[in-house]
C-alpha positions in Angstrom: 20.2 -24.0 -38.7 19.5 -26.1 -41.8 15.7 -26.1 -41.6 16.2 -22.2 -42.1 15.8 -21.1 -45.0 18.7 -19.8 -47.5 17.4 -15.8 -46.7 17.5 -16.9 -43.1 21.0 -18.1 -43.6 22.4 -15.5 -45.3 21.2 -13.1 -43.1 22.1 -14.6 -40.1 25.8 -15.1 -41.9 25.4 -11.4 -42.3 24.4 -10.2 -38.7 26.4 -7.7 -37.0 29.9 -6.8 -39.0 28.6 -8.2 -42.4 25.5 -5.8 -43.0 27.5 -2.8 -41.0 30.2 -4.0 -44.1 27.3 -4.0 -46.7 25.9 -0.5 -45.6 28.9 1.4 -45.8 29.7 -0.3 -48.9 26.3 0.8 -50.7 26.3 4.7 -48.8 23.2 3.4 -46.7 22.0 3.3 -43.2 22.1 -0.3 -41.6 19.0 -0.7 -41.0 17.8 0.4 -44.5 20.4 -1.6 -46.2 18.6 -4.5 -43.9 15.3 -4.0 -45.0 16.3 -3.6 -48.3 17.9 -7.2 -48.6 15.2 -8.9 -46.4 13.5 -8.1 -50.1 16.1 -9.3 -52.2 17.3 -12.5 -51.1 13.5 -13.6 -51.4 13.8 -11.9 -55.1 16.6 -13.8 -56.2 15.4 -17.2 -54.7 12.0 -16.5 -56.3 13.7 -15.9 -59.3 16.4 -19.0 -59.4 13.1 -21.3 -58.5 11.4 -19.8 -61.6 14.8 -20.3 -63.6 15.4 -23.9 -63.1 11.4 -25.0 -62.9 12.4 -25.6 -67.1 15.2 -28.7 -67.4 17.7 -26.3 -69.3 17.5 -23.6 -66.8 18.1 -26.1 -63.8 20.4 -28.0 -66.0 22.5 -24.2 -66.7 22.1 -23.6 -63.2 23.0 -27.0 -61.5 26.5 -26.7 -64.1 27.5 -23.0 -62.5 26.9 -24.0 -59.3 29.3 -27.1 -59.3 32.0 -25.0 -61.8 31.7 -21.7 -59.6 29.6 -21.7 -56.8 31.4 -24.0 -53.9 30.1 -22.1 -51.1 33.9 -20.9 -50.4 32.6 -17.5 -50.6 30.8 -17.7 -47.0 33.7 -18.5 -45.2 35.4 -15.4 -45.6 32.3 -13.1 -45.8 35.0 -10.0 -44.6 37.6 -10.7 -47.7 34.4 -11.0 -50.0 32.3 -7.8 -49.0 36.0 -5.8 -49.3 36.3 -6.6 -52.7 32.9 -7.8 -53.8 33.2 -6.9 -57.4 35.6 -10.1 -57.8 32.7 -12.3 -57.3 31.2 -11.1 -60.5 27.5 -10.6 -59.0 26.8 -8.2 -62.5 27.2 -11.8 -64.5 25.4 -13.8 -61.9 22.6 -11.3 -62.1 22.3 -11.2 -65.8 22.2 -14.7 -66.0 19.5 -14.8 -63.0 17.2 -11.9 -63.7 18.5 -11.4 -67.7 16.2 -8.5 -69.3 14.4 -7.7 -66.3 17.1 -6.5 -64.2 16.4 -2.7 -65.1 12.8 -2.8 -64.0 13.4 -5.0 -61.0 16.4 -2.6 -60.1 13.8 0.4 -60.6 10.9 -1.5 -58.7 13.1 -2.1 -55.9 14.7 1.7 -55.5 11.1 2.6 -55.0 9.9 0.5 -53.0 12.8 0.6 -50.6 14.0 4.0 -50.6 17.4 3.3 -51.7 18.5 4.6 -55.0 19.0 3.0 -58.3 22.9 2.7 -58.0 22.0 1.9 -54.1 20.0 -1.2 -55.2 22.4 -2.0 -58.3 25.0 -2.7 -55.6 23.2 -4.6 -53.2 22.2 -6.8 -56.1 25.4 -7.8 -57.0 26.6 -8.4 -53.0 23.6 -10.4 -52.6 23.6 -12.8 -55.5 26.9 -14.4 -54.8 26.2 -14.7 -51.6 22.5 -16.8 -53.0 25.3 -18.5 -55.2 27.8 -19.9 -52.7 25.0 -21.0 -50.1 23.3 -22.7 -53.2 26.5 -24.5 -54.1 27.1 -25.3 -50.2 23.6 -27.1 -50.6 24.3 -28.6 -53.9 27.3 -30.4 -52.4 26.1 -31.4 -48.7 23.4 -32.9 -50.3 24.1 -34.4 -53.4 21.6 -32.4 -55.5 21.0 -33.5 -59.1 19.7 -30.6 -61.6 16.1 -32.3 -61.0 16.8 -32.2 -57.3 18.0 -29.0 -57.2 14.7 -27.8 -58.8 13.1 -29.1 -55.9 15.1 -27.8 -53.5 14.6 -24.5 -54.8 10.7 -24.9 -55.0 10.6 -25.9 -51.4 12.4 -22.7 -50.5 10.5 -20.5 -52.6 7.4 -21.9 -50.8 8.4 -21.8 -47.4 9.1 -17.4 -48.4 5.6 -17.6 -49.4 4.3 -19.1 -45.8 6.7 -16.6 -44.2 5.5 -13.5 -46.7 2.4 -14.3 -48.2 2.1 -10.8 -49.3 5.7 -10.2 -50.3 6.4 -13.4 -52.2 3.5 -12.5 -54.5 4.6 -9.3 -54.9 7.7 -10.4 -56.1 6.5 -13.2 -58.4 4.3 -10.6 -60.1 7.4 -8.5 -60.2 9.5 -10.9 -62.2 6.3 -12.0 -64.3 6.4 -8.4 -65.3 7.8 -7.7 -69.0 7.6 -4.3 -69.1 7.0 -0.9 -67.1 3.2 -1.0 -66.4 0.5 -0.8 -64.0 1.4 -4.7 -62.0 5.2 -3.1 -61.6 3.5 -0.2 -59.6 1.0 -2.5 -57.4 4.4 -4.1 -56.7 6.3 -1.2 -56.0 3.3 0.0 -53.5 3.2 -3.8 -51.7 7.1 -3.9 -51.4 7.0 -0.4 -50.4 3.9 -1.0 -47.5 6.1 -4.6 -46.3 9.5 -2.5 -45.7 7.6 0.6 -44.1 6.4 -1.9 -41.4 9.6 -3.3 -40.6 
């Protein structure tokens, strides 16, 4: 299981009651709430490898996952998707997306078919969950903020060998400042990726 990748992980955590959990919890059919987060685990991995490829975002990073992240979280998936607000996934995802969170939330309703508050919510259940399997990882194998860096560029490549397509679409995505013509090519790519699956 460990040559998976984190998304793999997670989602394999998730199979069966956790998604089942996750869609009733966000008002969504299971197999869109699926297909939505089979777009943003890659998201938020692109965008942690983007954080921490500059020292004082891996170094910010590498101190939040020892403090707060111990992977604890994934061993009672059921107590955490009950009550997921405890987990604080708004602060997680202001610190991992910061002022692009509105436009990736907006990119995302689009290209998925969920709404905006749809999305919101599955943001916030996703990112501790990227969190806690991070800070499993940190611990098992003794990663360093440079390390860690590492770690996290290895995974964001191996979502670009799995997704060519979708990884670019998603780096563009969080490249992307402000509403504009890239965030729509996005929103049509994502949009083409989930419609196939």
């Amino acid at each position: 299981m460990s040559s998976n990748t984190l998304v793999q992980q997670i989602l394999g955590q998730l199979a069966g009651d956790g998604l089942s959990n996750i869609s009733r919890r966000i008002g969504a059919d299971e197999k869109a709430t699926g297909s939505a987060l089979s777009t943003v685990l890659p998201l938020l991995i692109t965008a942690l490898a983007k954080n921490s490829s500059e020292p004082a975002g891996a170094s910010s990073l590498h101190k939040a996952l020892q403090k707060d992240h111990d992977g604890s979280i994934l061993e009672d998936l059921g107590g955490f998707l009950s009550n997921p607000q405890a987990a604080n996934g708004t602060g997680i995802l202001g610190h991992i997306l910061g002022g692009r969170q509105q436009t990736v939330t907006r990119s995302l309703s689009k290209g998925t078919g969920l709404d905006g508050e749809q999305v919101a919510q599955l943001l916030q259940i996703a990112a501790p969950l990227v969190m806690g399997l991070l800070g499993r990882q940190l611990q098992k194998k003794g990663l360093d903020s440079d390390t860690l860096t590492t770690f996290l560029g290895g995974q964001q490549k191996k979502e670009q060998k799995a997704d060519p397509g979708l990884a670019g679409a998603l780096g563009t995505l969080l490249d992307a400042d402000k509403d504009g013509s890239a965030v729509d090519d996005v929103v049509d790519i994502v949009g083409k990726m989930l419609s196939r699956r």
